[in-house]
N, C-alpha and C positions, 0 to 999 in steps of 0.2 A: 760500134753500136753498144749502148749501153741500155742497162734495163733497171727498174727502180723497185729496191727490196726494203720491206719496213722491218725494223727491229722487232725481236719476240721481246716483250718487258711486261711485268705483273701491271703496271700500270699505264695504262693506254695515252693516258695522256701527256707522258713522257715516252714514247715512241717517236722514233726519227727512220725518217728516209735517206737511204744513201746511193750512190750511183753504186755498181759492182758491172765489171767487162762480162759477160758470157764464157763459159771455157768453151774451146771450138770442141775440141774432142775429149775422151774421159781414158786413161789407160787402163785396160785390161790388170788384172790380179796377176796375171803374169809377166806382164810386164813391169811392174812395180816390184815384183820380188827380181826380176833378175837384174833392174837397176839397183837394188837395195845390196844385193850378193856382192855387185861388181865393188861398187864402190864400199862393202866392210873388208872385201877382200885387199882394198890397197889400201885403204884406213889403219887394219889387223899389223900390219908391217911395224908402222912406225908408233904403235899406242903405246906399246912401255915406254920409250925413249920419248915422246910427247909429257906426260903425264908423271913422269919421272920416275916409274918403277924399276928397282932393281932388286933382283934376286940372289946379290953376291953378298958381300961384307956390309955396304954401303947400308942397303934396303933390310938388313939384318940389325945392325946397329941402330938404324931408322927406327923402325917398328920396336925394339926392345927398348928405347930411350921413351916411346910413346905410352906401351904399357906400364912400364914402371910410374911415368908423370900420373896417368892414368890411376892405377892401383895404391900408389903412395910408397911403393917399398918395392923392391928386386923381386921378378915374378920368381916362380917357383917352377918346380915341371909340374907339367899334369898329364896325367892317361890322355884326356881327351880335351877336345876343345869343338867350340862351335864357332865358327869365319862366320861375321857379319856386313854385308858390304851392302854399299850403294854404288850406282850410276846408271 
């Protein structure tokens, strides 16, 4: 069974109909968190070793060949620092 939904668009007359299936049933907020938990928990295992982090020599020399490309010259120490990351 299908049912027929029109697109929202500023201009109506570019609006299109498309088939979409019904979902039978909708899962519970708790159910979505404990499917979410299961599976970060066997994802968490292998994410350095996926993504290539290393925390020894490797991922040290990594990260200080990057700064330095970065900065233009051998970093320096500092007191502090601010980590910026994405994902």
């Amino acid at each position: 069974m299908f049912e027929i939904v029109r697109s929202v668009v500023a201009d109506a007359a570019t609006a299109r109909e498309y088939m979409v299936r019904p979902m039978s049933s909708v899962l519970s907020a708790e159910e979505i968190r404990d499917a979410n938990t299961r599976y970060h928990d066997v994802a968490a295992d292998h994410y350095d070793s996926k993504w290539g982090i290393d925390f020894g020599d490797l991922g040290l020399s990594q990260v200080s060949a990057k700064v330095r490309k970065a900065l233009g010259h051998e970093p320096g120490h500092y007191a502090r620092s601010l980590e910026i990351g994405s994902g």
